[in-house]
mmCIF entry with sequence, helices, sheets and N, C-alpha, C, O atoms, coordinates in Angstrom:
data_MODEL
# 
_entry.id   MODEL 
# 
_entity.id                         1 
_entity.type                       polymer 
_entity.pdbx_number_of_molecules   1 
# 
_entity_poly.entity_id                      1 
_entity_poly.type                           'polypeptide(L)' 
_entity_poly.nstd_linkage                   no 
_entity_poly.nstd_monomer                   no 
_entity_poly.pdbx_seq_one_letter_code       
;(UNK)(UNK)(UNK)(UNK)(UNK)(UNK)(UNK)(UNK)(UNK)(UNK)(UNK)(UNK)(UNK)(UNK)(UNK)(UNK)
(UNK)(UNK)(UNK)(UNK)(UNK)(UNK)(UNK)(UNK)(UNK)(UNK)(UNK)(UNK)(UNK)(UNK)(UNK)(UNK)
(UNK)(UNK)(UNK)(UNK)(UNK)(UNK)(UNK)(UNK)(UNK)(UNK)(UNK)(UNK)
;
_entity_poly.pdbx_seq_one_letter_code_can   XXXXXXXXXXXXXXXXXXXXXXXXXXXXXXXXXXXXXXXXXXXX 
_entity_poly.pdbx_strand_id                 A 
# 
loop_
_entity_poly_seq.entity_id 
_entity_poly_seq.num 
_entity_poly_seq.mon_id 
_entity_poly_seq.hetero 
1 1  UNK n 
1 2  UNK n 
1 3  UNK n 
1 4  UNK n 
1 5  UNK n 
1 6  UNK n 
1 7  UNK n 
1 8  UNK n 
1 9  UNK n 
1 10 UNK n 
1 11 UNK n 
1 12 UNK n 
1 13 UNK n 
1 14 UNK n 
1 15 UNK n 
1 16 UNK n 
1 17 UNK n 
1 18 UNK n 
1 19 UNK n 
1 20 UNK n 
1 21 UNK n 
1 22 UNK n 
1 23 UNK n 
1 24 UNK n 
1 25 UNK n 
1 26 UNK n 
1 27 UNK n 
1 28 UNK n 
1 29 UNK n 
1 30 UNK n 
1 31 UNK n 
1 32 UNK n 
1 33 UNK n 
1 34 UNK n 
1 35 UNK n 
1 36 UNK n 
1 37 UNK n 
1 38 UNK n 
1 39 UNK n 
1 40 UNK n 
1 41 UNK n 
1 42 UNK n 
1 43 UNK n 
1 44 UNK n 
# 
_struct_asym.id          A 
_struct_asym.entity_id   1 
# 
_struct_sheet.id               AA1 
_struct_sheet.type             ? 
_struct_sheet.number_strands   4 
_struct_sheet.details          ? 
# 
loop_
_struct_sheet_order.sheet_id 
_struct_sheet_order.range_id_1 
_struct_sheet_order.range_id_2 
_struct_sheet_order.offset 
_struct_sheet_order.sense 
AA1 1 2 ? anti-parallel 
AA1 2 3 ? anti-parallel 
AA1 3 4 ? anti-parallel 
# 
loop_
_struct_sheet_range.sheet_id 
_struct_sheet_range.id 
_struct_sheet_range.beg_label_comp_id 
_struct_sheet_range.beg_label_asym_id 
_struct_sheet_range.beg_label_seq_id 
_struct_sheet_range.pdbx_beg_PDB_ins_code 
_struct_sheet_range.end_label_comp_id 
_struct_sheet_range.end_label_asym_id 
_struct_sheet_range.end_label_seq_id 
_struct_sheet_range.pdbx_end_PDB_ins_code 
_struct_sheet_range.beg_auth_comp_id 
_struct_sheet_range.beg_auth_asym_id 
_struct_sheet_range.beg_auth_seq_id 
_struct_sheet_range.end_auth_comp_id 
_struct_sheet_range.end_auth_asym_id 
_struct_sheet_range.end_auth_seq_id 
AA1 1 UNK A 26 ? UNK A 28 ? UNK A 26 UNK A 28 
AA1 2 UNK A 17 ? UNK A 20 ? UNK A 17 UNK A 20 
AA1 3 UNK A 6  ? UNK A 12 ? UNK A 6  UNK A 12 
AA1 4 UNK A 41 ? UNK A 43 ? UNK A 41 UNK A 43 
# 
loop_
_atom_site.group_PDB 
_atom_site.id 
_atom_site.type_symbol 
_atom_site.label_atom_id 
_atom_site.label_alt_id 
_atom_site.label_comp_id 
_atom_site.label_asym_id 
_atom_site.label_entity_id 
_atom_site.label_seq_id 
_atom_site.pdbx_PDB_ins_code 
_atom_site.Cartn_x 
_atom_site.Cartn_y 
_atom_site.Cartn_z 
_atom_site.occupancy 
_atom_site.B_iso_or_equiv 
_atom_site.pdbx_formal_charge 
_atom_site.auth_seq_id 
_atom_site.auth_comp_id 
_atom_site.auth_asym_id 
_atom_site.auth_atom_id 
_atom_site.pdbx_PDB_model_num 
ATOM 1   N N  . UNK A 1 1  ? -43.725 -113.419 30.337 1.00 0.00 ? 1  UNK A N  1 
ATOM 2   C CA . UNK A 1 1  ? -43.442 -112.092 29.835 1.00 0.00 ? 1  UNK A CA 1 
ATOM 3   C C  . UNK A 1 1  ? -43.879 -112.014 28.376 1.00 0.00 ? 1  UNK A C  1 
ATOM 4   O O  . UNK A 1 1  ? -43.594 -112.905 27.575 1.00 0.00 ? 1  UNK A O  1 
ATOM 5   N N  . UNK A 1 2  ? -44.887 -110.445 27.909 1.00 0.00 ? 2  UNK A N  1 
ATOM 6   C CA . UNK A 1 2  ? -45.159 -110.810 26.552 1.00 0.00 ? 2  UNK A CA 1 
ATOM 7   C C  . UNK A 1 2  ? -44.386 -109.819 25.574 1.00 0.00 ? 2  UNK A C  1 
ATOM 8   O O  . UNK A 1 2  ? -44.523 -108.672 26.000 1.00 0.00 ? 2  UNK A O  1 
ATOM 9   N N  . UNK A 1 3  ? -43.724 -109.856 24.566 1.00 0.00 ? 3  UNK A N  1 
ATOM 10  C CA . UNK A 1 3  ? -43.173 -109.020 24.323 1.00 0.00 ? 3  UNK A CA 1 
ATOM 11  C C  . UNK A 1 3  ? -43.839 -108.384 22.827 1.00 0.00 ? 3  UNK A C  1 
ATOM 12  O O  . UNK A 1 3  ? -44.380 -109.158 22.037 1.00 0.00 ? 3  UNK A O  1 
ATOM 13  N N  . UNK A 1 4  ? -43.759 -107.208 22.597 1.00 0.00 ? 4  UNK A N  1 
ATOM 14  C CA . UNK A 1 4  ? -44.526 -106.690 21.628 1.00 0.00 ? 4  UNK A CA 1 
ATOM 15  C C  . UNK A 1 4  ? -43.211 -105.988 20.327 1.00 0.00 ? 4  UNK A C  1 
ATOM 16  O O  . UNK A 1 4  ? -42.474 -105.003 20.329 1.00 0.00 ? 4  UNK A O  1 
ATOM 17  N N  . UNK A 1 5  ? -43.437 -106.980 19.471 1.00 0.00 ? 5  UNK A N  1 
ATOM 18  C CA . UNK A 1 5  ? -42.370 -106.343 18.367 1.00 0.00 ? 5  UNK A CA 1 
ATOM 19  C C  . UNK A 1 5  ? -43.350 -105.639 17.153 1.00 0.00 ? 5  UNK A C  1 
ATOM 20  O O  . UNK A 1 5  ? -44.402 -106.110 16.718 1.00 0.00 ? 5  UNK A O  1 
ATOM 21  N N  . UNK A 1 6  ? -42.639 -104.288 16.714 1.00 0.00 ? 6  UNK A N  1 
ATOM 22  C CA . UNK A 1 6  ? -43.585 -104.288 15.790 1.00 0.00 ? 6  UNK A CA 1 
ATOM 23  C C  . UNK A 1 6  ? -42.708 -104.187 14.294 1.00 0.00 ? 6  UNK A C  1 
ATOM 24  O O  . UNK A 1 6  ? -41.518 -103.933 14.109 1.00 0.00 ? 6  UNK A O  1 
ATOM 25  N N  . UNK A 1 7  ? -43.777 -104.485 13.350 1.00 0.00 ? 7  UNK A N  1 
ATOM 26  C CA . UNK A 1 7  ? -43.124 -104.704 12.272 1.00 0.00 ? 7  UNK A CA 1 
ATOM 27  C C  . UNK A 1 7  ? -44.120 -104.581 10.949 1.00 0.00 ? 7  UNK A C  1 
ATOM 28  O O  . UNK A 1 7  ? -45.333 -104.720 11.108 1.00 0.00 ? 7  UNK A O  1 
ATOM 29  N N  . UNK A 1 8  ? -43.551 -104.309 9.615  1.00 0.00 ? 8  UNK A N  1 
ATOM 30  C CA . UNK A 1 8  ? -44.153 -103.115 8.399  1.00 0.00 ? 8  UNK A CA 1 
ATOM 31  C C  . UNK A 1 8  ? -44.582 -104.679 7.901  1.00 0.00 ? 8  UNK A C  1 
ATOM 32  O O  . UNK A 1 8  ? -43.959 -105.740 7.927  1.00 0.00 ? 8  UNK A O  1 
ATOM 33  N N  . UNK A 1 9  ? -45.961 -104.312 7.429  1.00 0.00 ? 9  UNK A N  1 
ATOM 34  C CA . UNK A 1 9  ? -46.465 -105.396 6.386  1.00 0.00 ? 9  UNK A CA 1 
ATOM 35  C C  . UNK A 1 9  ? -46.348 -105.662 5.045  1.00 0.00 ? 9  UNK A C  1 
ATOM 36  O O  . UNK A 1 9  ? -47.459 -105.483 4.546  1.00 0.00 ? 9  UNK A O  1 
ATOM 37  N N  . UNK A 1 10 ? -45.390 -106.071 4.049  1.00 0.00 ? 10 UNK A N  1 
ATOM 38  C CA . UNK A 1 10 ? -45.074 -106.591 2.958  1.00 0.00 ? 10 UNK A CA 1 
ATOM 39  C C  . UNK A 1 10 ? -45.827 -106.900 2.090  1.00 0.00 ? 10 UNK A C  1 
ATOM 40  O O  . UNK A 1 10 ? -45.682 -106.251 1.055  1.00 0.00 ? 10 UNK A O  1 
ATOM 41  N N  . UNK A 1 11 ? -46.829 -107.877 2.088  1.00 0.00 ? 11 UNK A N  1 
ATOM 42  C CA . UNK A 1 11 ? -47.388 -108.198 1.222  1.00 0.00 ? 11 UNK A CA 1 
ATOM 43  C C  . UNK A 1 11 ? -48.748 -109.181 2.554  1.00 0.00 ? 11 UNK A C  1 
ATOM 44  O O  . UNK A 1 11 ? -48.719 -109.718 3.661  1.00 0.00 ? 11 UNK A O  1 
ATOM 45  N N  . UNK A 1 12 ? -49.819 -108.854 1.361  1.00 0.00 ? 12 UNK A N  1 
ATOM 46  C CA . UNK A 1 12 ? -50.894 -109.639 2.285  1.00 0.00 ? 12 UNK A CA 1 
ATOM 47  C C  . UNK A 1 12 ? -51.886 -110.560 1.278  1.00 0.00 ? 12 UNK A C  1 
ATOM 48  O O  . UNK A 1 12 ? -52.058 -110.219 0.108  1.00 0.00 ? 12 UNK A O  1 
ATOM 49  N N  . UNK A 1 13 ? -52.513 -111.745 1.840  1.00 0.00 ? 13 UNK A N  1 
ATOM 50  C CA . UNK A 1 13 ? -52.807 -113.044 1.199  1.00 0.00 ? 13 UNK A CA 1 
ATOM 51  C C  . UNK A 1 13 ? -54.340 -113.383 1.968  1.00 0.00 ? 13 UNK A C  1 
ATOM 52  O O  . UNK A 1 13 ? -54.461 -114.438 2.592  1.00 0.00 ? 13 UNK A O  1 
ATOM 53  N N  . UNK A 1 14 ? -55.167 -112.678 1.896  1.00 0.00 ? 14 UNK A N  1 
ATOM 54  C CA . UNK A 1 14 ? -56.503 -113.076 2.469  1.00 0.00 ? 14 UNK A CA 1 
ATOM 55  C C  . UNK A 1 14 ? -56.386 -113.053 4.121  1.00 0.00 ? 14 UNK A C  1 
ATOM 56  O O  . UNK A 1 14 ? -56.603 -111.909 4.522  1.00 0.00 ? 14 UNK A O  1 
ATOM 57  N N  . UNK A 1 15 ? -56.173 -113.761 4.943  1.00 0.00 ? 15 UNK A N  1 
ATOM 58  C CA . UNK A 1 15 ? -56.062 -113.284 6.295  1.00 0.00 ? 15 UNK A CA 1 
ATOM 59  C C  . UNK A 1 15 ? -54.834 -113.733 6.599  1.00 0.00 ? 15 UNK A C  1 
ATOM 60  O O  . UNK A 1 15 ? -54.725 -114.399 7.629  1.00 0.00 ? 15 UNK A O  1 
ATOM 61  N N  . UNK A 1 16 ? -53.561 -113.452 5.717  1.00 0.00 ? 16 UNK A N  1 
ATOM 62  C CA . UNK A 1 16 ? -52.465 -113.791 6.466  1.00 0.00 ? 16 UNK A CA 1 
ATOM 63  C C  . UNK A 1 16 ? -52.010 -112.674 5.876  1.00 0.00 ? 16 UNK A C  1 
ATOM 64  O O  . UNK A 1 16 ? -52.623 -112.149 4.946  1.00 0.00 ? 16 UNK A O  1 
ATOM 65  N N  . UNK A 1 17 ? -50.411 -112.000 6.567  1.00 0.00 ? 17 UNK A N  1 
ATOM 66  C CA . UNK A 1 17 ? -49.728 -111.112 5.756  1.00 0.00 ? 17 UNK A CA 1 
ATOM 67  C C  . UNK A 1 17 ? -48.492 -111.306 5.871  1.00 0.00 ? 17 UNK A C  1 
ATOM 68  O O  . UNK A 1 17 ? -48.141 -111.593 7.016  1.00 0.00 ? 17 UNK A O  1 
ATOM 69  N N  . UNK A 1 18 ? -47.545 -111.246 4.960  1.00 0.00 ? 18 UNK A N  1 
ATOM 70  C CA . UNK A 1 18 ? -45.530 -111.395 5.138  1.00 0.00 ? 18 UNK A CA 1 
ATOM 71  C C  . UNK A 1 18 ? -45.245 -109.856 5.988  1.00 0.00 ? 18 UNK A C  1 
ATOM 72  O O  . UNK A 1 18 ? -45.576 -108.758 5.540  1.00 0.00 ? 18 UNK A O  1 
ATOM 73  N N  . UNK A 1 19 ? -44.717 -110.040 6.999  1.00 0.00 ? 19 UNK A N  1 
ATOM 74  C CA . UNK A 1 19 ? -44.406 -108.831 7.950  1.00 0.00 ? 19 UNK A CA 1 
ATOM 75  C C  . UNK A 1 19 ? -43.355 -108.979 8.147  1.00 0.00 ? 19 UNK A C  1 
ATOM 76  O O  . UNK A 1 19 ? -43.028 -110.085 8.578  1.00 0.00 ? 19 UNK A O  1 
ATOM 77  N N  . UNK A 1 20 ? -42.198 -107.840 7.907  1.00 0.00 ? 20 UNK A N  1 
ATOM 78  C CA . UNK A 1 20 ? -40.745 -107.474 8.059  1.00 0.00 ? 20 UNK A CA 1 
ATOM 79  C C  . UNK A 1 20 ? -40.522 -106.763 9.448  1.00 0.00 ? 20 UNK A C  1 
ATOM 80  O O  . UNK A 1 20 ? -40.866 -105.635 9.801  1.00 0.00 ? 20 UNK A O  1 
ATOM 81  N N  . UNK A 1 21 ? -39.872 -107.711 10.106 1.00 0.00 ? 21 UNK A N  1 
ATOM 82  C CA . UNK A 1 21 ? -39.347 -107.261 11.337 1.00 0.00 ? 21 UNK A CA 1 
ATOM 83  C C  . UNK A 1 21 ? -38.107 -107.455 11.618 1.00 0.00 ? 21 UNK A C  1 
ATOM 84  O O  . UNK A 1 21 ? -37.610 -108.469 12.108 1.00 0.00 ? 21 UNK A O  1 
ATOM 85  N N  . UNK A 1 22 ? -37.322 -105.970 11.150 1.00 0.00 ? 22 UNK A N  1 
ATOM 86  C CA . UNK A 1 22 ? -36.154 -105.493 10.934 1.00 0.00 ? 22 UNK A CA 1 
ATOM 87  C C  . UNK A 1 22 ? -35.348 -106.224 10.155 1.00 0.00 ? 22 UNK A C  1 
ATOM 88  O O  . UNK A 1 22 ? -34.206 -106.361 10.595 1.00 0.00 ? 22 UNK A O  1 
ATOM 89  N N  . UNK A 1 23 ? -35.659 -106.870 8.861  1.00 0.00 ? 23 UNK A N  1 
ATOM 90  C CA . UNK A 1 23 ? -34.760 -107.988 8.057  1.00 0.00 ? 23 UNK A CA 1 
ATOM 91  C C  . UNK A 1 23 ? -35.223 -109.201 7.609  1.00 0.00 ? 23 UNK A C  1 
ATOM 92  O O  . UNK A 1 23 ? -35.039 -109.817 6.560  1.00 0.00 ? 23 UNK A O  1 
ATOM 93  N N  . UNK A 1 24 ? -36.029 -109.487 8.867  1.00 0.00 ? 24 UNK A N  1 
ATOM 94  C CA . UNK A 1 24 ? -36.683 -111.031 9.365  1.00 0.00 ? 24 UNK A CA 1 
ATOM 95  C C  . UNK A 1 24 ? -38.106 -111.696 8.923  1.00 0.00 ? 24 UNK A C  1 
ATOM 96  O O  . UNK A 1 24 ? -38.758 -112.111 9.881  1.00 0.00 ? 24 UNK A O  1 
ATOM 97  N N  . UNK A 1 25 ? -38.661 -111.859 7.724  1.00 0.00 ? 25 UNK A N  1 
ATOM 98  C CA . UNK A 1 25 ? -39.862 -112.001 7.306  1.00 0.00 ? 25 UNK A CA 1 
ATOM 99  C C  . UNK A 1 25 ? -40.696 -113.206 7.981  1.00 0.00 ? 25 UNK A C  1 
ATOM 100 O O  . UNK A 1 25 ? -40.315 -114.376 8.006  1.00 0.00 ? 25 UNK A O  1 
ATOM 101 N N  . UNK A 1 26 ? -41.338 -112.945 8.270  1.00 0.00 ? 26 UNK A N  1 
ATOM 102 C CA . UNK A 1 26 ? -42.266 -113.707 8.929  1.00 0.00 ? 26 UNK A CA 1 
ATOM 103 C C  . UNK A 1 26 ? -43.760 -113.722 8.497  1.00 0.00 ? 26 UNK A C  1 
ATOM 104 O O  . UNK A 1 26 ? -44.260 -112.605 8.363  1.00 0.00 ? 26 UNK A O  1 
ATOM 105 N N  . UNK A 1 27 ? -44.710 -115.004 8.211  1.00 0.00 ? 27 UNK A N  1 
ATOM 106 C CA . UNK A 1 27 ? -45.692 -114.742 8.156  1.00 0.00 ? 27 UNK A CA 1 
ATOM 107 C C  . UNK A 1 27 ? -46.990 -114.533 9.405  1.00 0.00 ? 27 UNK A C  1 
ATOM 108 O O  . UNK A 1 27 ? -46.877 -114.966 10.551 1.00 0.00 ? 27 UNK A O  1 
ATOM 109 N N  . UNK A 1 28 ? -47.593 -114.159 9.145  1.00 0.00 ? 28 UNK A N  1 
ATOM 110 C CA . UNK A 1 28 ? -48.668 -114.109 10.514 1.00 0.00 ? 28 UNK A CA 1 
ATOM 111 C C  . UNK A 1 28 ? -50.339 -113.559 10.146 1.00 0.00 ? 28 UNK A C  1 
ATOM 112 O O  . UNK A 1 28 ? -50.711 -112.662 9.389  1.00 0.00 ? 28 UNK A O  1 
ATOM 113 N N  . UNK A 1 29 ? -51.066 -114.426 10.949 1.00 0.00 ? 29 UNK A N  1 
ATOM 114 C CA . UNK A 1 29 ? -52.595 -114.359 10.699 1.00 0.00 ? 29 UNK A CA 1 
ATOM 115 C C  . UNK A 1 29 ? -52.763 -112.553 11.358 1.00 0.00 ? 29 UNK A C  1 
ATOM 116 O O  . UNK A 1 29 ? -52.527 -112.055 12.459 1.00 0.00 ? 29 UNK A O  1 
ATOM 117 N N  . UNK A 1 30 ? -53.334 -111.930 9.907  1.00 0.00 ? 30 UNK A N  1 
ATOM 118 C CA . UNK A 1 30 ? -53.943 -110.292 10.209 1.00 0.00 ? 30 UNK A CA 1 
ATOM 119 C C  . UNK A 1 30 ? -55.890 -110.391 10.423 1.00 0.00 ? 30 UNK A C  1 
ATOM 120 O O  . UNK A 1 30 ? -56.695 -109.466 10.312 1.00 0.00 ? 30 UNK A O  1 
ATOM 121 N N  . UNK A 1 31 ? -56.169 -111.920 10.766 1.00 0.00 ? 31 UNK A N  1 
ATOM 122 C CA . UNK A 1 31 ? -57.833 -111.636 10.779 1.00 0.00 ? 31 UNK A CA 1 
ATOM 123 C C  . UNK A 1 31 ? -58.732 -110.544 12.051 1.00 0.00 ? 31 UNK A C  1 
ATOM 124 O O  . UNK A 1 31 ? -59.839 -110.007 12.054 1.00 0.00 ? 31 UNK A O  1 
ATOM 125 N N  . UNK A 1 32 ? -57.655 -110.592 12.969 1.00 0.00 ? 32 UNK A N  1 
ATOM 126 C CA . UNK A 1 32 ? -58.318 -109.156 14.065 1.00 0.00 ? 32 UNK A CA 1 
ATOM 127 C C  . UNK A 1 32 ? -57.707 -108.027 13.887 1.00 0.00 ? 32 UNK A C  1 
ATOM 128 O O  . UNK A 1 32 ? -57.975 -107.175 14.735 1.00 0.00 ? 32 UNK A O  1 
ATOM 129 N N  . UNK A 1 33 ? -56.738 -107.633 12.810 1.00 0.00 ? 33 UNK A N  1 
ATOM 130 C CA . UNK A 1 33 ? -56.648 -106.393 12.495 1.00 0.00 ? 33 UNK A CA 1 
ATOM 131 C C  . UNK A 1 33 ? -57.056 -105.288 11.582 1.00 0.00 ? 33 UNK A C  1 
ATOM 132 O O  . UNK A 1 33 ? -57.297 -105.479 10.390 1.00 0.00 ? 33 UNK A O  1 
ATOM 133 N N  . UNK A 1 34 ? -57.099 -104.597 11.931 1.00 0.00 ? 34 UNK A N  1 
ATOM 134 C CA . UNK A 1 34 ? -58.531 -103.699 11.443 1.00 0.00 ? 34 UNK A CA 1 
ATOM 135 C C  . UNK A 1 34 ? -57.899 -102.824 10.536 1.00 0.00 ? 34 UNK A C  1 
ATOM 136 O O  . UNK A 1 34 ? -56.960 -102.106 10.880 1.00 0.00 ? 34 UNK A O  1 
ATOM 137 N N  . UNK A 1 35 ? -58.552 -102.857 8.934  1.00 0.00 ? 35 UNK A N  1 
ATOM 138 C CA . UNK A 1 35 ? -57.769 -102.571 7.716  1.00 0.00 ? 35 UNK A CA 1 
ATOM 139 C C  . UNK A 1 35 ? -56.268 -102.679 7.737  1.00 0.00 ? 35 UNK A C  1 
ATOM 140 O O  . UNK A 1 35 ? -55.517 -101.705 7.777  1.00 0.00 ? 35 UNK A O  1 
ATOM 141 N N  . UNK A 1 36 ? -55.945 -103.754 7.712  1.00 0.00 ? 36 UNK A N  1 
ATOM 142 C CA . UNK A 1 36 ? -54.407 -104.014 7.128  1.00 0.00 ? 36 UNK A CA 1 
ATOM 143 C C  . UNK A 1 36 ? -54.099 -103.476 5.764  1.00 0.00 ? 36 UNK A C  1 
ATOM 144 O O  . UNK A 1 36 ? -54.910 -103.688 4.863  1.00 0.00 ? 36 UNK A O  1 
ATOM 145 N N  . UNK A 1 37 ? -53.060 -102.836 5.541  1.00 0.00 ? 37 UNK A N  1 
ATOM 146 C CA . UNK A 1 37 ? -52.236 -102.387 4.447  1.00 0.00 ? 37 UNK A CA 1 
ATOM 147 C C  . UNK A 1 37 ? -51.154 -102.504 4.264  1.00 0.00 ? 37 UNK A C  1 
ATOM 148 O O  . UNK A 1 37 ? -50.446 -102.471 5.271  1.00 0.00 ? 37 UNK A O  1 
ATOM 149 N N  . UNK A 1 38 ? -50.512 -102.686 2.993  1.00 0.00 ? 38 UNK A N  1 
ATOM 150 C CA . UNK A 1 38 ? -48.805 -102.753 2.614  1.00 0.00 ? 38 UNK A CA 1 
ATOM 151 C C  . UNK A 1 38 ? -48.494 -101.637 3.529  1.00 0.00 ? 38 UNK A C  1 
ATOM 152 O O  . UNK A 1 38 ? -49.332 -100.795 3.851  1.00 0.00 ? 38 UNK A O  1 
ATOM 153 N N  . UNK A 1 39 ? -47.254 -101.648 3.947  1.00 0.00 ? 39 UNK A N  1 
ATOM 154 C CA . UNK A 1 39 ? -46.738 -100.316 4.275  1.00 0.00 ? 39 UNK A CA 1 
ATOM 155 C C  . UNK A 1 39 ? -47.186 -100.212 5.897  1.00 0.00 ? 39 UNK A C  1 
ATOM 156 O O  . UNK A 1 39 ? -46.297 -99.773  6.627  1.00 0.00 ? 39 UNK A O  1 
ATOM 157 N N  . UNK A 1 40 ? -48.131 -100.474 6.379  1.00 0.00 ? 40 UNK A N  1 
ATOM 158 C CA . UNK A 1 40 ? -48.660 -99.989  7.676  1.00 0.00 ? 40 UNK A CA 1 
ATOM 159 C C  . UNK A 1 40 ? -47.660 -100.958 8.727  1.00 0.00 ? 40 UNK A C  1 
ATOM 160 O O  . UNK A 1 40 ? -46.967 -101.866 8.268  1.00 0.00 ? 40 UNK A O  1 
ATOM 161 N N  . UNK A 1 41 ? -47.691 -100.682 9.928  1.00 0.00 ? 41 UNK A N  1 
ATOM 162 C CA . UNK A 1 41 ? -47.139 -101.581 11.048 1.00 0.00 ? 41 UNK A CA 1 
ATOM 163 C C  . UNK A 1 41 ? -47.642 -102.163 11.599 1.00 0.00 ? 41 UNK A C  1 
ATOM 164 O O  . UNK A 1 41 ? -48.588 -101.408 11.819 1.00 0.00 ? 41 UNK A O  1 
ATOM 165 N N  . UNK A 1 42 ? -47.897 -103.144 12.182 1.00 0.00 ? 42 UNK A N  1 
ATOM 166 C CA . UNK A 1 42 ? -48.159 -104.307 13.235 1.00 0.00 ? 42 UNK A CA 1 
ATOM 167 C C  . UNK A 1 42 ? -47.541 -104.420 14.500 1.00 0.00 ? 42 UNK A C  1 
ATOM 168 O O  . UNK A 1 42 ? -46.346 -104.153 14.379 1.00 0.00 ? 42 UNK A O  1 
ATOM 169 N N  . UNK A 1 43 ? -47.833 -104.689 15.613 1.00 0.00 ? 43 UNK A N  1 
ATOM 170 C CA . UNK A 1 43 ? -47.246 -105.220 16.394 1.00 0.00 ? 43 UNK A CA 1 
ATOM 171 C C  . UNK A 1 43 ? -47.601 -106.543 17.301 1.00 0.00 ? 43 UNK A C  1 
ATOM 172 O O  . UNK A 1 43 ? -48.579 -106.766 18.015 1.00 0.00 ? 43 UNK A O  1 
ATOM 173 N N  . UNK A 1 44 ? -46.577 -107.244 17.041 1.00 0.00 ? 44 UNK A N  1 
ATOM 174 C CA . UNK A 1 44 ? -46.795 -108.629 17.290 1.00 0.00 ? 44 UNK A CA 1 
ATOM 175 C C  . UNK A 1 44 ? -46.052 -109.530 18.563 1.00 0.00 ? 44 UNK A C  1 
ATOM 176 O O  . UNK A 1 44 ? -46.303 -110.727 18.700 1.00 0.00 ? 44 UNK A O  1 
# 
């Protein structure tokens, strides 16, 4: 089962970005997402 959380991007570091999902910071590789920005959402 795959589950899709999504979550606001924080701060970003060349192809990684700190992504807040609901409290929970996590980092994660943004290299197949297409213009990443502070502020925008992800789902992961």
């Amino acid at each position: 089962m795959c589950l899709a959380i999504p979550g606001k991007i924080v701060s970003i570091d060349g192809n990684s970005a700190l992504v807040d999902f609901d409290g929970i910071e996590q980092k994660i590789i943004i290299a197949l997402v297409l213009n990443p920005e502070v502020g925008k959402y992800v789902i992961v």
